[in-house]
C-alpha positions in Angstrom: 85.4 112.8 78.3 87.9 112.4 75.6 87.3 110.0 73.1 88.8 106.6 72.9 91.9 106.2 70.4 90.9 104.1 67.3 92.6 100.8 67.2 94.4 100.1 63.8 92.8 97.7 61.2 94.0 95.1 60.4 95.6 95.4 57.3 97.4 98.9 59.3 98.9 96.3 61.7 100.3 93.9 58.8 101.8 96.6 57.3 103.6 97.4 60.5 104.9 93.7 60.4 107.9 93.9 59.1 108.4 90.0 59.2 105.0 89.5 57.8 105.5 91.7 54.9 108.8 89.9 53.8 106.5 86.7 53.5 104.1 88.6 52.2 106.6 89.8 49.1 107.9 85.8 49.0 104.7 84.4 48.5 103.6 86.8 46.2 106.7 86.3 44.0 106.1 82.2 43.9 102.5 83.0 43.1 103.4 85.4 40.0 106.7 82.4 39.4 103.9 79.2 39.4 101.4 81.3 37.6 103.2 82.6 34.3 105.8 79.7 34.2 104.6 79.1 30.4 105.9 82.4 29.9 109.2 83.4 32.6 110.6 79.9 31.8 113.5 80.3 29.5 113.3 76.6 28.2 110.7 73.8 28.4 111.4 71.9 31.5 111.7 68.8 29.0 114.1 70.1 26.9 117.1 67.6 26.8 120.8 68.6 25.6 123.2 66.1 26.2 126.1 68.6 24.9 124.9 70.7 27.4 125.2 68.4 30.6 126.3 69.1 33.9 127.0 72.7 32.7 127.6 75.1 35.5 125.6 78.3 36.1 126.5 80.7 33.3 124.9 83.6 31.3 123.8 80.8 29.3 121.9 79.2 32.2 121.4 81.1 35.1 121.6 78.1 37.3 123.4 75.5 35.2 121.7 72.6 33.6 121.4 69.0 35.2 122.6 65.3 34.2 119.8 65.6 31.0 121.0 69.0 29.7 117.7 70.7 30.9 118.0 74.2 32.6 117.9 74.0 35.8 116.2 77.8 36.1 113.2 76.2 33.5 112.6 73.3 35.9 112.6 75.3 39.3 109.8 77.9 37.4 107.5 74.7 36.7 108.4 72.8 39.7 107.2 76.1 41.7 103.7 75.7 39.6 103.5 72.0 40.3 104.7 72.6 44.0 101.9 75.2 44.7 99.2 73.7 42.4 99.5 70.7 45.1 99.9 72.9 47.5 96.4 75.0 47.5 94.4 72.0 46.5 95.3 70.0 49.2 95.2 72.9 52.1 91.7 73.8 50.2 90.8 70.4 51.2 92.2 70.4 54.5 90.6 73.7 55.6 87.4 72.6 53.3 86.8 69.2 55.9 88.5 70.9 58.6 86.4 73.7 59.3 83.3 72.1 58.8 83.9 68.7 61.4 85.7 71.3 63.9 82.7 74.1 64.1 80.1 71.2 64.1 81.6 69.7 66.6 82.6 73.6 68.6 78.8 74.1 68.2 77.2 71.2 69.2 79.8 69.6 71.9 78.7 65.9 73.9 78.6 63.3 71.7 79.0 65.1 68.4 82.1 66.3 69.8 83.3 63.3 71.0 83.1 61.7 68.2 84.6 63.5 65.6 87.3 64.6 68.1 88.7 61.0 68.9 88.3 60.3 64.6 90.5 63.7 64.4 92.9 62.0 67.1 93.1 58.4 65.1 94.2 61.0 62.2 97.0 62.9 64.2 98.1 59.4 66.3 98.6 57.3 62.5 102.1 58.3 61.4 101.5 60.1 58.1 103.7 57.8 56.5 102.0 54.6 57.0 98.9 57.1 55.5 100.9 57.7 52.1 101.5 54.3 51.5 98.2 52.9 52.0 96.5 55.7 49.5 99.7 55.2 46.8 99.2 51.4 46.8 95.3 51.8 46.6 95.2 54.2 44.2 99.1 54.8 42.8 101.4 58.2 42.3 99.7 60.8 40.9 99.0 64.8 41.9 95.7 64.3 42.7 96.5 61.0 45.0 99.6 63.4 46.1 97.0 66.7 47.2 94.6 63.6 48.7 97.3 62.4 50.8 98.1 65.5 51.9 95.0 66.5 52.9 93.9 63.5 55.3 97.1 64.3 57.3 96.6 67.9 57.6 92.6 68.3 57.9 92.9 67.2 61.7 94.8 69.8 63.5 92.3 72.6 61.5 89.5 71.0 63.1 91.1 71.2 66.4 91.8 74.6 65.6 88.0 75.7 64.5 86.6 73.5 67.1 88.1 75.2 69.7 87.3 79.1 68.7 83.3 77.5 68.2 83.3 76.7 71.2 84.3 80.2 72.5 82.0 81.3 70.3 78.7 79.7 70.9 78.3 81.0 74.6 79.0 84.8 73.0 75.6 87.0 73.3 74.9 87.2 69.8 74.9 83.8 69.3 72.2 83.0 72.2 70.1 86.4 70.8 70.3 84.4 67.0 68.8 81.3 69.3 66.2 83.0 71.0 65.1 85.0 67.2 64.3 81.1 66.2 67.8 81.1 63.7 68.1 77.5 63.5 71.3 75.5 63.5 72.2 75.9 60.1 72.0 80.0 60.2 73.9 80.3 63.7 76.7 78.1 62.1 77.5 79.6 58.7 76.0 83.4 59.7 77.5 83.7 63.1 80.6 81.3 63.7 82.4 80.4 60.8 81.9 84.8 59.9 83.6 85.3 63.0 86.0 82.1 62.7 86.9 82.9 59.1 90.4 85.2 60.4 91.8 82.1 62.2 90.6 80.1 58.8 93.0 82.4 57.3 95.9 82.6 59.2 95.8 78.6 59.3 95.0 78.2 55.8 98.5 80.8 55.6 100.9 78.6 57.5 99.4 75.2 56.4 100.2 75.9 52.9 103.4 76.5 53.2 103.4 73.2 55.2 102.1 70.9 52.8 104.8 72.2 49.8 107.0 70.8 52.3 104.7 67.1 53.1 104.9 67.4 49.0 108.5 67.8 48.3 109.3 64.6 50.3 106.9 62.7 49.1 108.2 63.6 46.0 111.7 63.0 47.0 110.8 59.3 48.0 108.9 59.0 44.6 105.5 59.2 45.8 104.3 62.3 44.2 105.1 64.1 41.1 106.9 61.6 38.8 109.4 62.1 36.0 110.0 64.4 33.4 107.4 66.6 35.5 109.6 68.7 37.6 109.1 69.1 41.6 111.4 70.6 43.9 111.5 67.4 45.5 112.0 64.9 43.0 114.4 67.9 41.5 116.4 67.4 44.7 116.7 63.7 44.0 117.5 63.7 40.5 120.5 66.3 41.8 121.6 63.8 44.8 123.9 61.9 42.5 126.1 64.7 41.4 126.6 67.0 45.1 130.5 66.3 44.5 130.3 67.5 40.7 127.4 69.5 40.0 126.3 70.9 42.9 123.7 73.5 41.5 121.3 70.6 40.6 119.9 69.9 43.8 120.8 73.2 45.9 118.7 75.5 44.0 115.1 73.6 44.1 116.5 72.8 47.9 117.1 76.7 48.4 113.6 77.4 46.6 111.6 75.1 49.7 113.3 76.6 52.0 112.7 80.2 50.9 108.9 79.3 50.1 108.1 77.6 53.0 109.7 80.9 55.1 107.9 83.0 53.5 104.4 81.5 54.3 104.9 81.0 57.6 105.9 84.6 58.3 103.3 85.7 56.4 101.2 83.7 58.5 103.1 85.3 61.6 102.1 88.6 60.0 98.8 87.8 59.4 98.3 85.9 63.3 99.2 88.9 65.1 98.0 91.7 62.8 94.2 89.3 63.4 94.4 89.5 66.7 92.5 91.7 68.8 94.5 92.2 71.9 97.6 93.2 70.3 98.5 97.5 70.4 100.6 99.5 69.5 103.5 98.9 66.7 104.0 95.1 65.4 107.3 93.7 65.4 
């Protein structure tokens, strides 16, 4: 009988992804930007010349400098570190309370399901708006308030997510054999589902970051999150909304730097969804 063809790892089916590795290269090169902003920065992102102004981009200053004099190439560096710093802290949160409500209540269902699943929907049915405001005017504008906000409108649709693939899960084989060997509830949840949950963790944890630099430039942008002189593509973008007729390089670089980071997670997330997923063969896209 000849023997069955070996189906490609994962990491042989990402690398097929041709999408998924262009996000791949993106994220990567915000990463490296955020991390050793200190260092790539040519200037402080503080640093004020007012005979430098409204200077367009030049060798000078790559992207021109904004109303203060400060280089606008400085300020998107840091605002990438401040925009990503956010970024992982609230989606660690999210993914942190997520996954733990959403398997408890995959692996124990009736009531426990119930409910956490009808707190989860109060969550998703609350416009996230009405959210921000409450936490800003309990606790004011800050990065930490900023990840916090971020993270009680994102944690719900994870635990959706978790609960769901727990509940496949729990009626598996090896999950009634850990039963019947006396594991107890703790084992069968941390040994058993969330191991066998943890790719979907992943791939969510992928697309929801890019997600919440996005929930993070507009709050941002209506002056809820990082505030002044500390850059942020989005209160970056505001500072530049004055001068679109006369300088328009102040606001459509950080813009352009969003948009290109929150691209490039979600196709890495793409990539890392279908290269995860057991039924897919053959070639990725």
């Amino acid at each position: 009988m000849p023997a069955r063809p070996e189906r490609p790892s994962v990491a042989r089916r990402f690398a097929r992804h041709r999408r998924g590795l262009v996000g791949g290269v993106v994220v990567a090169v915000m990463l490296v930007a955020g991390s050793l902003a200190p260092v790539l920065a040519p200037q402080s992102y503080s640093a004020q010349s007012l005979l430098n102004r409204l200077k367009p981009p030049s060798a000078t200053h790559w992207l021109g400098t904004d109303g203060f004099g400060r280089d606008v190439l400085s300020r998107v560096i840091w605002g990438s570190r401040v925009s990503l710093e956010i970024g992982l802290v609230a989606t660690t949160l999210a993914l942190v309370v997520g996954t733990a409500v959403g398997s408890v209540a995959g692996y124990f269902g009736g009531a426990t399901d119930t409910a956490i699943m009808r707190a989860a929907d109060v969550f998703l049915s609350v416009p996230a708006l009405f959210l921000i405001l409450i936490v800003v005017a309990l606790f004011g504008a800050s990065l930490a308030n900023t990840a916090l906000v971020i993270a009680l409108v994102t944690w719900a649709p994870v635990g959706r997510i978790v609960r769901s693939e727990c509940l496949s899960l729990r009626n598996r084989d090896f999950v009634h054999a850990a039963a019947a060997l006396g594991a107890g509830h703790a084992r069968i949840l941390g040994r058993h589902l969330l191991v066998n949950a943890l790719p979907i963790v992943i791939v969510q944890a992928s697309l929801l970051l890019g997600q919440t630099i996005l929930i993070e430039s507009g709050l941002s942008y209506l002056g809820l999150g990082a505030q002044p002189p500390l850059p942020s593509w989005g209160n970056m973008v505001v500072e530049g909304r004055q001068f679109l007729a006369s300088a328009w390089w102040i606001a459509t670089f950080p813009g352009l730097a969003i948009f290109v980071t929150v691209l490039g997670f979600n196709l890495f997330g793409d990539g890392l969804r279908d290269a995860s997923d057991p039924t897919l063969r053959g070639h990725a896209p």
